[in-house]
C-alpha positions in Angstrom: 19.4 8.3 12.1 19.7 5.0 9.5 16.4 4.0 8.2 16.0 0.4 9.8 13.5 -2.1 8.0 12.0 -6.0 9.0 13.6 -8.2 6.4 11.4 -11.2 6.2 14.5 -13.1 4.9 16.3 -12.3 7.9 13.5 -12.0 10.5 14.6 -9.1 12.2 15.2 -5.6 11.4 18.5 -4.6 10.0 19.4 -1.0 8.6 18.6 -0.1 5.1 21.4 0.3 2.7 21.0 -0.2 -1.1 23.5 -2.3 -3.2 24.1 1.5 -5.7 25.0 4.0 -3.2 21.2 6.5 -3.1 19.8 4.3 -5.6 16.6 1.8 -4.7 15.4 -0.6 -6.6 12.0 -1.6 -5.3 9.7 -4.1 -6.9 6.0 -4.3 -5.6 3.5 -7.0 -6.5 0.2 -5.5 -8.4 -3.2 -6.5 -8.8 -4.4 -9.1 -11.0 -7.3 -7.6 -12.9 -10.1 -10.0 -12.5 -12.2 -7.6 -9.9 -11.9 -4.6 -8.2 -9.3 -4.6 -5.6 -10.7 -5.1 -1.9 -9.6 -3.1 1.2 -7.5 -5.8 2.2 -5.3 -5.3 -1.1 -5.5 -1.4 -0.9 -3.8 -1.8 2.8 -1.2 -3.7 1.0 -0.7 -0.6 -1.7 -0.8 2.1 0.8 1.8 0.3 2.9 3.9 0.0 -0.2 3.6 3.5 -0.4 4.4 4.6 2.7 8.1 2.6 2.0 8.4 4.8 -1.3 7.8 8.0 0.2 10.2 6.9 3.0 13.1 6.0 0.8 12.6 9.3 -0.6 12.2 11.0 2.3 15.7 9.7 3.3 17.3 11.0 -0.1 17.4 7.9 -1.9 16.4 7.9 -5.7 13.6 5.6 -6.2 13.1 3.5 -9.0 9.7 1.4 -8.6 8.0 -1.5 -10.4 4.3 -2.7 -9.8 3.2 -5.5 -12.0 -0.3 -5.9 -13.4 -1.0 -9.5 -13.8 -3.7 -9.5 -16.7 -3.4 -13.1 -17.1 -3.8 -15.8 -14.9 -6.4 -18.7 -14.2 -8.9 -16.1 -12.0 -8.7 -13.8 -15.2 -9.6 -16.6 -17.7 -12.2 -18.7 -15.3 -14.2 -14.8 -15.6 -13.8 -14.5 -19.2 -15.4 -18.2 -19.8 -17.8 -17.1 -17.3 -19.0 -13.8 -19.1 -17.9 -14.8 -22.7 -15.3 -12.1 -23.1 -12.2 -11.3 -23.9 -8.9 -11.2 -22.0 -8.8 -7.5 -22.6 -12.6 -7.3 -22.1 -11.9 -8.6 -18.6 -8.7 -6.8 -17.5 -8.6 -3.2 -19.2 -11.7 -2.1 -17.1 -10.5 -3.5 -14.3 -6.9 -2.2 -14.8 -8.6 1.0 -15.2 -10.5 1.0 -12.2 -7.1 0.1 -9.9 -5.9 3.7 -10.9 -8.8 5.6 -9.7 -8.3 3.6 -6.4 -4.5 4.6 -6.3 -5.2 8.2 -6.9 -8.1 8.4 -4.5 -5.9 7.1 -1.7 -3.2 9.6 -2.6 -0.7 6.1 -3.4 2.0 7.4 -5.5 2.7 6.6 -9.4 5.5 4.7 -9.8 8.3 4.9 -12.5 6.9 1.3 -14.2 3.1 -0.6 -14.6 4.5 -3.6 -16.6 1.3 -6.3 -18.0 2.0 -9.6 -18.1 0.7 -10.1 -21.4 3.5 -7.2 -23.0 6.7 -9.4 -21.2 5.7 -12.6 -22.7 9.2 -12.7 -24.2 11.2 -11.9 -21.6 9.4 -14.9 -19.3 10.5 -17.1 -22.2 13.6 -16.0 -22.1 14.6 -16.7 -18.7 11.8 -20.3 -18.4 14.3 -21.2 -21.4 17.6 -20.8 -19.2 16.3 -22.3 -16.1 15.3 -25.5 -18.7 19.2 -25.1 -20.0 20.5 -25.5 -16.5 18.3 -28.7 -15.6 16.2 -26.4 -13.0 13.1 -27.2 -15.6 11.6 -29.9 -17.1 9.0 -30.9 -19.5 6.1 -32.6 -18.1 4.1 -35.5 -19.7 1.2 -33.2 -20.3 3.6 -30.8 -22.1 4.0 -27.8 -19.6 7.4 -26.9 -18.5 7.9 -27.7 -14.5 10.6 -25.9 -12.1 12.5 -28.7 -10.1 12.7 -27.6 -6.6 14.8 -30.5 -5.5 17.5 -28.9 -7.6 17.5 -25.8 -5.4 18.9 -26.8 -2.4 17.6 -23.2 -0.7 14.2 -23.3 -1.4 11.8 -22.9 1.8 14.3 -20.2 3.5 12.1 -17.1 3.1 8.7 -19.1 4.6 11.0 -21.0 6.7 9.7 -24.2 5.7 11.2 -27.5 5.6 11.2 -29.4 2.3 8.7 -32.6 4.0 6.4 -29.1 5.5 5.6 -27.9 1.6 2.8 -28.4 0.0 1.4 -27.8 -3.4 1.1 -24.4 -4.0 -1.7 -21.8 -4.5 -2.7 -21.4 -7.8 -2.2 -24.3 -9.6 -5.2 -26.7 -11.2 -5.4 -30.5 -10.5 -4.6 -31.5 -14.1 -1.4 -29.5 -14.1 0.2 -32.6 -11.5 1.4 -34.5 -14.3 4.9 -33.9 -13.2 8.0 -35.6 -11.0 7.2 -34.2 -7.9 3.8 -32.6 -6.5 5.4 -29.8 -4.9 7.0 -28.5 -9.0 5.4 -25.4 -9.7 4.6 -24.7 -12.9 6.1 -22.0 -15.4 4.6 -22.6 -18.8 1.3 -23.9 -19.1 0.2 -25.7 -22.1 -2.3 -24.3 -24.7 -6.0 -25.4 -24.2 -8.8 -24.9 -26.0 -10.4 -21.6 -25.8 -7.7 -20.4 -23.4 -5.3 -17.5 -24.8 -1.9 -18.7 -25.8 1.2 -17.1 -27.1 4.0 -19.2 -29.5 7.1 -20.9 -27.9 9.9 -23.3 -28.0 7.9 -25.4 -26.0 4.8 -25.1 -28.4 1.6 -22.7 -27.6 0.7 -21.6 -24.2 0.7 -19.1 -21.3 3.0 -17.9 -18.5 2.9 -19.6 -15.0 1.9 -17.1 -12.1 5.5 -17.0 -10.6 7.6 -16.3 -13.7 5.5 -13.5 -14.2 7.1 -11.5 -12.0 10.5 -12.4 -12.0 10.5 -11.7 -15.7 9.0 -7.9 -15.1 11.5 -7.7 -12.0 14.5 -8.4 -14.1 13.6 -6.5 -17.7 13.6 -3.0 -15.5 15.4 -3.2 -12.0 18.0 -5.6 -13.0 18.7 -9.5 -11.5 19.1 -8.1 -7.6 16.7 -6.1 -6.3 17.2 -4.2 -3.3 13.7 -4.5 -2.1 10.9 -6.9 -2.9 7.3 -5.9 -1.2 4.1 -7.4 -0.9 1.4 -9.1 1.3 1.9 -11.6 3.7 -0.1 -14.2 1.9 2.6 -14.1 -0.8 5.3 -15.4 1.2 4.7 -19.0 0.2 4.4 -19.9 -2.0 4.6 -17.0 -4.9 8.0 -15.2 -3.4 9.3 -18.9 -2.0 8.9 -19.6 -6.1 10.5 -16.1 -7.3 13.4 -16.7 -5.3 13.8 -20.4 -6.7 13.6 -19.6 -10.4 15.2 -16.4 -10.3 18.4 -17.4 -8.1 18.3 -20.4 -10.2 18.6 -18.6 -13.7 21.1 -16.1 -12.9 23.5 -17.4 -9.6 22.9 -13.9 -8.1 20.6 -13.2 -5.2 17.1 -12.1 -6.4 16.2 -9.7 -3.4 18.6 -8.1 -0.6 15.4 -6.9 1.7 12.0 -8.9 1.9 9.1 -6.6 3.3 6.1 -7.8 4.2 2.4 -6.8 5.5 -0.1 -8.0 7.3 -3.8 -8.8 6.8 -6.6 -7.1 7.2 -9.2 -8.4 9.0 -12.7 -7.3 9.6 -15.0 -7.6 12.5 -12.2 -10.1 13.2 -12.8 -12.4 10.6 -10.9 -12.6 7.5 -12.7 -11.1 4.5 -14.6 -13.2 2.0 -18.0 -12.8 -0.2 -19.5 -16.0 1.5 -18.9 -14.2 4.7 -20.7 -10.9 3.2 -18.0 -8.4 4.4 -15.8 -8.3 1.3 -15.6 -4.8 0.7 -14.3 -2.4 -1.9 -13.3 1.4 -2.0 -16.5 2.1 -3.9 -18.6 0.5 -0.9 -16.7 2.9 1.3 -18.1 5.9 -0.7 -21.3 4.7 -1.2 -21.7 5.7 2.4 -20.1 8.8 2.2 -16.4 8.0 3.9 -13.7 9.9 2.3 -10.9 7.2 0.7 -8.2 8.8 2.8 -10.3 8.2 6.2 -9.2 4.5 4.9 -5.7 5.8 4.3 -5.8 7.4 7.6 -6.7 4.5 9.5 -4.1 1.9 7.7 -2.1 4.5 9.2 -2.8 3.9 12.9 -1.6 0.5 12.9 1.9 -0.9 11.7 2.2 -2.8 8.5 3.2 -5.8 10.2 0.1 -6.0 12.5 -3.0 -7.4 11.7 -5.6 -4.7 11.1 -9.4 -5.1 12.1 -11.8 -3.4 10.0 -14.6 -1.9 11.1 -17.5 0.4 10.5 -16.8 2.0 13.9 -12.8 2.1 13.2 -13.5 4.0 10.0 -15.8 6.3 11.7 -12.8 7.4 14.3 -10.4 7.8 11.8 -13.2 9.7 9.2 -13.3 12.3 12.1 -9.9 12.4 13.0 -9.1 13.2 9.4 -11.9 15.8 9.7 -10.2 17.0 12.8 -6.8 17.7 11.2 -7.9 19.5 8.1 -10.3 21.4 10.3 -6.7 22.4 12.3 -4.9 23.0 9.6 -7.1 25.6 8.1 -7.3 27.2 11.2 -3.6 27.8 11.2 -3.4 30.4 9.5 -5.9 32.5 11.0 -4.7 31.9 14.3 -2.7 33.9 17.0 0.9 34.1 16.6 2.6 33.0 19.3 6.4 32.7 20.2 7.6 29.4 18.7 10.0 26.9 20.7 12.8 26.1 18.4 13.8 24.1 20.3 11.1 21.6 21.0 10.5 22.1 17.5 13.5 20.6 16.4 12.9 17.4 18.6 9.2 16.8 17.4 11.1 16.6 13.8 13.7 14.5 15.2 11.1 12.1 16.5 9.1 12.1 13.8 11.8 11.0 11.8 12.6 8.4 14.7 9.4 7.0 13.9 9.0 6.7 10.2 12.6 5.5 10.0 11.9 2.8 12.6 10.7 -0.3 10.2 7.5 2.6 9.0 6.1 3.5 12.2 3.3 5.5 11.5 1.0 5.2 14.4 3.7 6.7 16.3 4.1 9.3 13.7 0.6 10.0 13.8 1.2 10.8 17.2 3.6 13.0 17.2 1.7 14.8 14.4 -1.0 15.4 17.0 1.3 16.5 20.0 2.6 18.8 17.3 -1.1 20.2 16.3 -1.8 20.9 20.4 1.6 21.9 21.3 0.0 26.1 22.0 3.6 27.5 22.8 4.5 26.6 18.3 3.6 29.5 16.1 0.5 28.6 13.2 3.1 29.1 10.8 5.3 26.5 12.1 3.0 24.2 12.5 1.5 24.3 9.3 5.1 23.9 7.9 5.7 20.7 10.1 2.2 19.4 8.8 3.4 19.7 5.3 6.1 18.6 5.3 4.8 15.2 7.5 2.2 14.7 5.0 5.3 13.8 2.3 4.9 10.5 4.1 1.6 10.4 5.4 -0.1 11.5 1.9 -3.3 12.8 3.6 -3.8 15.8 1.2 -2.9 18.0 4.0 -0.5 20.1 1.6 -3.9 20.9 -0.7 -6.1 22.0 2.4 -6.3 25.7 2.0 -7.5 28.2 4.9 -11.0 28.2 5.7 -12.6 31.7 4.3 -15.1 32.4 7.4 -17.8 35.0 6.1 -18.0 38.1 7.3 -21.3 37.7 9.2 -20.2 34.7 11.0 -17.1 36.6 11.8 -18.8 39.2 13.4 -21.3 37.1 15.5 -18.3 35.1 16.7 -17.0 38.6 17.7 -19.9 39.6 19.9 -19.7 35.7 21.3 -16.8 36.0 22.8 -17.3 40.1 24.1 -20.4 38.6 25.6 -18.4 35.9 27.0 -15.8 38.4 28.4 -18.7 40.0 30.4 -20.3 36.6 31.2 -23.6 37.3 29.4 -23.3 33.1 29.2 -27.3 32.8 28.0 -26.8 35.7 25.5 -23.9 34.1 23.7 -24.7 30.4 24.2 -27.9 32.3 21.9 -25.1 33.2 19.7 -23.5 30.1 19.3 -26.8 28.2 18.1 -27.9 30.8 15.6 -23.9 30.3 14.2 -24.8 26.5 14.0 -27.9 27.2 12.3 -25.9 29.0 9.4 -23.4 26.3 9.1 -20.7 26.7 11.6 -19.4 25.2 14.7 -17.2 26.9 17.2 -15.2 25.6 19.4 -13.5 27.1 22.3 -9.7 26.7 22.7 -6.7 27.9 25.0 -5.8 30.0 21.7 -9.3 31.5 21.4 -12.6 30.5 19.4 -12.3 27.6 16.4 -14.5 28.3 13.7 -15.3 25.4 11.6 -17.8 23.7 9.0 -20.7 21.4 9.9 
């Protein structure tokens, strides 16, 4: 079944097919390393992800970029703050992205290009849009992109030309230019500020060119896939398409995937609201990263997702719940497995994840799966597996739970008590197993044994 994916550009979900035959090009947008990133952003980076791992779960080669912006005005308005350097500021940070990544089980990718180490190439391409009267020097000496010159700008945000605004990102003193809706892509040098040499004299890259630059040096000028949040729509991708399209006549991005904020309690996240939280607040508390994981799995990328404490606490035990399965598998009963029904749970699985990234219906199916008592353990456990190439839950490093031989054996005179329903005697049982460290659980298939 084709893999079919919401295109932003189009607004409607069309079937994937890459411009070289198995061969994706994907370009996500990464953090800027001013802070740690919040929950909000690590939704964005497991949905982005989840794509990766689909495309490959489809047979398509993957070649991935995610940016690291490690200079912008956040990064510089900290370093004035502190009295440190640019590198001061982002390497830590940079640093500390990683660890997130590989807690949450994301995927590396084949590229992590810095902004500061494509300085070049930005020049490059600002100097052919300025060649082809799309940019312009401003009074103030920055270099402007023209976006009455390009007649498409507005069709990925769907705005009209009289709806656009001035863009995000972009300080008052940088308005010395023809029209107030000009974005900026090379900012002139000021004191204190780091600057690199140009045509144009001393300065830094815009936020926009950034990434168009990156995008181009290792996937090429048409990407078949662009990702990123919803609040990059306008006006950061509105502005990639502009200068991009503009430089090189070819269309930038053939798909435009997008997803949704997170919310929490129902409000959006912010410090003055004090429920801006990180991964690191998560664990302060003791929740496992990938009960976050889990639960950016329950909801589709392109819904809004509402944090909370409670929400987290469901899918922390659900997670619980399917390791605790899983290592049960393999100590269970053999039973006679349905091929059959087998074959369709796979079939809908892939249904699911192939249908624009459906995971919460995945998840589902994952779970009919797990109580389904008529599949064999080993079966099961090779459906889990194999599911978790998408879901990236771990479940391929849970190993069998090793029950000790004392706890064995009182589960053992449980249940021949329970056979000759001696209910007080081994309800005795059960308590003096929980005192040791165990729960067990009564199933169709016999007793579970798990840990507190």
């Amino acid at each position: 079944m084709p893999l079919k994916l919401f295109n932003t550009f189009s607004r409607k979900k069309q079937v994937f097919k890459p411009l070289y035959d198995k061969k994706v090009n994907l370009y996500t947008c990464g953090p800027t390393v001013y802070d740690f990133a919040h929950i909000g952003n690590l939704r964005t980076y497991i949905f982005e992800d989840i794509l990766r791992r689909v495309l490959k779960y489809n047979g398509y080669k993957v070649r991935q970029v995610m940016n690291i912006t490690d200079v912008e005005d956040k990064i510089i308005n900290r370093m004035k703050k502190e009295n440190k350097t640019l590198r001061e500021i982002t390497l830590p940070f940079a640093e500390k992205f990683f660890i997130d990544l590989k807690k949450l089980n994301v995927e590396k990718v084949e590229f992590y290009p810095k902004a500061t180490a494509t300085i070049k190439e930005m020049t490059d391409l600002i100097a052919k849009l300025v060649k082809r009267r799309f940019a312009y020097q401003g009074n103030d000496g920055s270099i402007y992109f023209n976006i009455a010159k390009f007649k498409n700008y507005g069709k990925l945000s769907q705005l009209k030309k009289r709806e656009i605004k001035i863009g995000a990102r972009i300080a008052a003193d940088e308005y010395n230019k023809k029209e107030a809706q000009d974005f900026v892509l090379w900012k002139r040098a000021k004191p204190g500020e780091p600057s690199w040499p140009s045509q144009w004299g001393p300065g830094r890259p815009g936020w926009h060119i950034e990434c168009s630059a990156m995008s181009m040096k290792y996937l090429g000028t048409t990407l078949d896939i662009h990702a990123g949040g919803v609040d990059l729509i306008f006006p950061h991708h509105e502005n990639e398409i502009a200068q991009s399209e503009a430089a090189t006549g070819k269309k930038f991005s053939r798909f435009w995937i997008h997803g949704e904020h997170l919310l929490v309690d129902g409000r959006r996240m912010a410090k003055s609201l004090g429920n801006f939280y990180t991964l690191r607040d998560l664990e302060k508390i003791n929740f496992n990263p990938l009960a976050f994981r889990y639960l950016v799995l329950t909801s589709n990328y392109r819904s809004k997702l509402n944090f909370t404490w409670k929400s987290l606490e469901a899918a922390q035990k659900a997670l619980n719940n399917l390791t605790d399965n899983l290592q049960q598998i393999t100590r269970g009963k053999k039973q006679a497995t349905r091929d059959k029904q087998l074959a369709i749970y796979d079939k809908n699985f892939l249904a699911a994840i192939n249908d624009d990234l459906n995971t919460p219906k995945a998840m589902a199916i994952v779970w009919q799966v797990i109580k389904d008592v008529h599949i064999s353990p080993e079966t099961k456990k090779r459906f889990l597996i194999e599911a978790d190439k998408i879901l990236g839950l771990g479940l391929n490093k849970v190993k069998p739970l090793k029950i000790p031989l004392k706890i064995a054996q009182l589960a053992a005179q449980r249940e021949e008590l329970r056979a000759n329903k001696q209910f007080m005697q081994s309800d005795a049982l059960r308590k003096k197993i929980e005192s040791l460290g165990y729960i067990i659980e009564d199933t169709d298939s016999g007793p579970k044994i798990s840990k507190k």
